[in-house]
C-alpha positions, -999 to +999 in steps of 0.1 A: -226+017+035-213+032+069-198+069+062-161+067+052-139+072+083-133+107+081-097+121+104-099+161+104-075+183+127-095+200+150-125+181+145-110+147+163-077+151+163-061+178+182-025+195+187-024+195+227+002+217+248-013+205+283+001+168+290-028+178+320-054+187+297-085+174+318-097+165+275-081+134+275-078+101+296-050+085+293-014+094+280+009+072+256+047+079+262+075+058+237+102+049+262+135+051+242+168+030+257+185+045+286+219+047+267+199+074+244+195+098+270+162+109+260+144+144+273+108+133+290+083+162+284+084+184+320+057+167+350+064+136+343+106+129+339+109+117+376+079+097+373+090+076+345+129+076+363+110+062+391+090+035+372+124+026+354+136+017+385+111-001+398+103-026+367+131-029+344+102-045+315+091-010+309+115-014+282+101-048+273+065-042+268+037-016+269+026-013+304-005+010+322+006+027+353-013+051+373-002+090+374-016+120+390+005+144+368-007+132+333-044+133+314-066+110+331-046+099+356-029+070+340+002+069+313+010+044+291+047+036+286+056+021+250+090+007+251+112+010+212+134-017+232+170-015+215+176+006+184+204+002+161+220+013+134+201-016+112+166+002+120+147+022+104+112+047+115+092+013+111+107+007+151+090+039+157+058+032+144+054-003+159+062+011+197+031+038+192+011+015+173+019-012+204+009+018+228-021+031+216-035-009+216-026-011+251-047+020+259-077+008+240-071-024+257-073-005+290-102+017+278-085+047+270-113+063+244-095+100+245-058+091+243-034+120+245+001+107+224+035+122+232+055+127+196+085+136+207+115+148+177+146+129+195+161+103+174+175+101+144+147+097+119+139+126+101+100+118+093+098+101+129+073+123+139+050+114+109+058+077+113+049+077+153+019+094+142+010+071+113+016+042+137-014+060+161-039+061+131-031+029+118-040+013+154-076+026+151-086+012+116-114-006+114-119-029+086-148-017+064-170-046+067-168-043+111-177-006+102-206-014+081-221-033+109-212-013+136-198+021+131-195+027+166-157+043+166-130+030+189-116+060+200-135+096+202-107+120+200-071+117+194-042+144+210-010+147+201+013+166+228+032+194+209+062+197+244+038+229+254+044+248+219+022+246+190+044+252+155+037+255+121+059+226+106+040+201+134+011+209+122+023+199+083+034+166+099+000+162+113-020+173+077+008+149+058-001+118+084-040+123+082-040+128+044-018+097+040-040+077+068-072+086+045-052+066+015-043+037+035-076+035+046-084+032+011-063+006-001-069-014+033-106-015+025-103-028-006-073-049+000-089-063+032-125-069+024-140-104+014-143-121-023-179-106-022-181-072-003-153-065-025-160-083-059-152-059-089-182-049-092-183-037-060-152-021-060-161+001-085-188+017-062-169+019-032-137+043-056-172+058-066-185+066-031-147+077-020-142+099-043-175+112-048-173+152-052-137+155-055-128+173-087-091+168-089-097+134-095-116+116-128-129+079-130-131+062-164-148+026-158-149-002-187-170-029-177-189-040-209-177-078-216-170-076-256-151-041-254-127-059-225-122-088-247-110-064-275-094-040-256-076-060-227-076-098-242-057-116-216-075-099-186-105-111-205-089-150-208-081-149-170-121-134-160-139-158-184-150-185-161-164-158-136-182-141-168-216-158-159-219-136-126-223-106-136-207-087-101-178-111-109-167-099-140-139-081-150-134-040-147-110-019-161-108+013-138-092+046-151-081+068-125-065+101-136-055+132-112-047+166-125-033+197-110-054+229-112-021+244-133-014+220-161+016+240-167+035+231-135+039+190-144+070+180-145+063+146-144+036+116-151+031+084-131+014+059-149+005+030-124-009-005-133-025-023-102-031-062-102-066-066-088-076-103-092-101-103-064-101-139-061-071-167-069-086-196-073-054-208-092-081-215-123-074-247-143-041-253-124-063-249-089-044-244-057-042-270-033-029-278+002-053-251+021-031-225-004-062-206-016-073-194+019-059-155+019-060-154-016-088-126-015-056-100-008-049-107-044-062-073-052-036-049-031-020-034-060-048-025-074-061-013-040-024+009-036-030+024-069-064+033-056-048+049-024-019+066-041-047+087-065-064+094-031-033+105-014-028+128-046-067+141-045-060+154-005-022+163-009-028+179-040+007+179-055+013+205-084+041+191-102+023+156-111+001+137-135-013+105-121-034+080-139-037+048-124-058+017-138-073-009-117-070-044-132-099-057-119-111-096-123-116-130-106-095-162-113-121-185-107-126-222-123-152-237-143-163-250-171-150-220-193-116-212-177-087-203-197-061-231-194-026-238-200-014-245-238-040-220-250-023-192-270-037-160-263-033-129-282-022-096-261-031-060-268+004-055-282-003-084-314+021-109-293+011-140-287+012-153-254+010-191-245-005-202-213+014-228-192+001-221-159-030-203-150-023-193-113+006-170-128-027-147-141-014-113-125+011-107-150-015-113-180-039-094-160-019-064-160-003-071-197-026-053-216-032-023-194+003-018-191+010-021-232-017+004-238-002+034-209+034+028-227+017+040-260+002+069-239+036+080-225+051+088-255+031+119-254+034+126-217+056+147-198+084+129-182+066+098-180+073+071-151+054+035-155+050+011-128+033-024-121+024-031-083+013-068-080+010-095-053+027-112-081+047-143-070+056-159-036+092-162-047+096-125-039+086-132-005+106-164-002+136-137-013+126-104+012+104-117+034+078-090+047+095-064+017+085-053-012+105-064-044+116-034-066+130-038-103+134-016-125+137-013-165+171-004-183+153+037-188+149+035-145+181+017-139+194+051-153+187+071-125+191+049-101+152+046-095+146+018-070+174+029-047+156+061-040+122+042-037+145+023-011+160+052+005+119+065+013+107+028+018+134+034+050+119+067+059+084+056+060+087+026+071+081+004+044+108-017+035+118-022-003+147-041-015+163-036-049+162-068-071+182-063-106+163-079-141+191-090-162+192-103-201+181-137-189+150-125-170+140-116-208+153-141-225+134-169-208+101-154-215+106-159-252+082-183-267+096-221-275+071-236-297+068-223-336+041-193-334+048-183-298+061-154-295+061-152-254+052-177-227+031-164-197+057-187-173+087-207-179+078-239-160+111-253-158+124-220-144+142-232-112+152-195-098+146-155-105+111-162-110+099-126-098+128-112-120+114-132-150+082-121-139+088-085-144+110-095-177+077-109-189+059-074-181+086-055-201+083-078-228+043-080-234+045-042-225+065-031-254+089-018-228+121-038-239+135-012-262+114+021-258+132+047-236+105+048-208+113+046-169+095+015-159+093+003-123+077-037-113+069-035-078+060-067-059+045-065-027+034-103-024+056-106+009+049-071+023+009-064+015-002-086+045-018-120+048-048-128+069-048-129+102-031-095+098-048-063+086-030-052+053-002-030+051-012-008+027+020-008+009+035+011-010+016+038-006+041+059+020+070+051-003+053+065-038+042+096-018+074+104-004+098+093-034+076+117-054+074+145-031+032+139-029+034+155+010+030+192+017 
């Protein structure tokens, strides 16, 4: 395996006061709508007036212009086009991230970027940065064959002063780039290069020294059936290949000062590494993406990375990675069989492609035990978990939240820091009959994995399901069901890596 893409201050990125620094060679400037009035950093104000002037799509595209007075002679103007009161930092990040492709395009391989603090987004600094990094990923299996590097330094123009509090900004956006590199790479990569098994070595290999951070990994077939029964029943026809088979990965983070947490995040990732719909196989061309049925596990993966760098002294993390295949054979689970969860329930199958939910059923039941004995505990699910979330929010994540979370208002503040990080989350409310319907119909049923003549709410019913199996229905514990199906990003796009930014910030994770 190629190195793990490694972003250090000082090393290859730099704080720059020189917008002439003869170190770089090329300059990226976000042009901002004339109504805003915007300062441009001193040399170079009547040069962009002048450019305005001449070619009015400066504010329509990103465009390469030649300039004596800037870093290798030629700036790069990145237009925000209009901004209103509907937008939030994601209009930042897009014009850098739009810029900083244009200057690779051109063959900008030093790029110096200006981050200028002048609109009103209070982490728009962080953002414009994050937009920068996020331009330069490489997915892991292009690094692997070729780790030549698309850029060779990176410079980020600090309007002549260098401060303490831009240089937290720029520690917060490479510690938070390292995690989304994370959970892209394991989000992104292939059935194979990213098969369970494989996984498991690559959270081995990234985390590999750190001692903030402790991996627990169950991979032995008979104590999975035992211990997690309906992960089992969704892995069993991908059983006979042995890289195929279903892991269970613990993740825990610590503080050094055990006395300082105040509170404990428990986080359940779906990681089916391949949907082939089992039994009830998709059709149409629908299982082509369906490798990006791992990115919740991958987010939980990033978030505990985050936590390793960032180091936060107020939290308890543990995070386990539901990791299996959904493949069809000759022994794959199939609808009418009644399965028996962790919890004693029994659960009757009615369609196999709704196997996230039963693969995080068990994981989930067994970490609301454990939070009866942890300090202000806070659970949550994060699943591509049904396309009915993104037929509802599009590109958003889907936030829902259990009666204990309702209770302080939980999913509006992981909606108020989805808006300033620039991950969108919308609040979706589970009611009585999100329960209700999960409740089993035929004599000895105690739950059904899917109500198939459910006509609407089916990600709501989706998470009453999780509260259900997970003995979460009564017990006074915050529980939180993210679903990211419409915001983690379908090939041909890279994925998002959401909701990694949100977590960290709603959880004050950033120095």
């Amino acid at each position: 395996m190629s190195p793990l893409v490694q972003y250090k201050l000082y090393e290859n990125i730099f704080i720059e006061t020189n917008i002439q620094s003869p170190d770089y060679d090329g300059v990226i400037l976000i042009v901002y709508p004339e109504e805003l009035n915007i300062s441009l950093p001193r040399h170079i104000g009547s040069f962009v007036e002048g450019i305005r002037k001449l070619d009015k799509h400066i504010h329509k595209v990103a465009t390469v212009w030649h300039c004596d007075y800037v870093s290798g002679g030629r700036i790069i103007l990145t237009p925000t086009e209009n901004i209103t009161p509907y937008h939030d930092a994601s209009i930042i990040k897009d014009a850098v991230k739009k810029g900083i492709l244009r200057a690779l395009d051109a063959g900008v391989k030093k790029p110096l970027l200006v981050v200028q603090d002048v609109v009103n987004f209070p982490d728009g600094q962080l953002i414009g940065i994050l937009g920068a990094l996020e331009a330069f990923y490489i997915p892991l299996q292009m690094r692997e064959r070729d780790d030549t590097k698309n850029f060779i330094r990176l410079g980020l123009y600090a309007e002549e002063t260098k401060t303490e509090d831009f240089e937290r900004v720029i520690r917060n956006a490479i510690a938070l780039e390292r995690s989304r590199i994370m959970t892209r790479d394991i989000a992104g990569g292939d059935p194979e290069r990213m098969s369970p098994a494989n996984i498991v070595e690559y959270i081995k290999t990234s985390f590999a020294g750190i001692t903030n951070i402790t991996i627990k990994v169950v991979d032995d077939e008979k104590i999975i059936a035992q211990e997690y029964p309906l992960l089992a029943a969704v892995n069993r026809a991908a059983n006979h290949v042995d890289r195929h088979k279903a892991r269970v990965v613990e993740l825990e983070y610590k503080p050094h000062d055990s006395s300082r947490v105040t509170e404990t995040l428990m986080l359940v990732g779906k990681g089916v590494t391949y949907d082939t719909g089992g039994a009830d196989i998709k059709i149409s061309g629908k299982m082509a993406g369906m490798s990006r049925d791992k990115s919740g596990a991958a987010a939980v993966a990033g978030f505990l990375k985050a936590c390793s760098i960032l180091k936060p002294p107020h939290l308890k993390v543990v995070g386990v990675l539901c990791l299996c295949r959904n493949s069809v054979g000759s022994d794959s689970y199939v609808s009418d069989e009644l399965l028996i969860s962790r919890s004693g329930k029994t659960v009757r199958v009615t369609n196999t492609d709704a196997e996230g939910r039963l693969a995080m059923a068990d994981a989930l039941f067994k970490l609301s035990e454990e939070a009866a004995n942890a300090m202000n505990p806070h659970l949550y699910t994060i699943a591509t978990l049904t396309g009915h979330a993104r037929a509802c929010y599009g590109n958003y994540v889907a936030a829902m939240d259990n009666h204990s979370a309702r209770a302080t208002n939980h999913s509006a503040r992981l909606q108020f820091s989805g808006g300033r990080m620039a991950e969108g989350i919308e609040v979706s409310t589970i009611r009585p009959e999100d329960l209700a319907v999960n409740v089993g119909k035929c004599k000895g049923d105690d739950l059904v994995q899917y109500d198939t003549d459910a006509k609407c709410r089916n990600h709501q019913l989706a998470a009453g399901f999780l509260i259900k199996v997970g003995g979460l229905e009564d017990k006074n514990i915050k529980y939180t069901h993210l679903d990211i199906a419409g915001a983690a990003g379908m090939p041909p796009e890279e994925p998002t890596a959401v909701p990694v930014l949100t977590l960290c910030h709603a959880h004050k994770v950033l120095l």
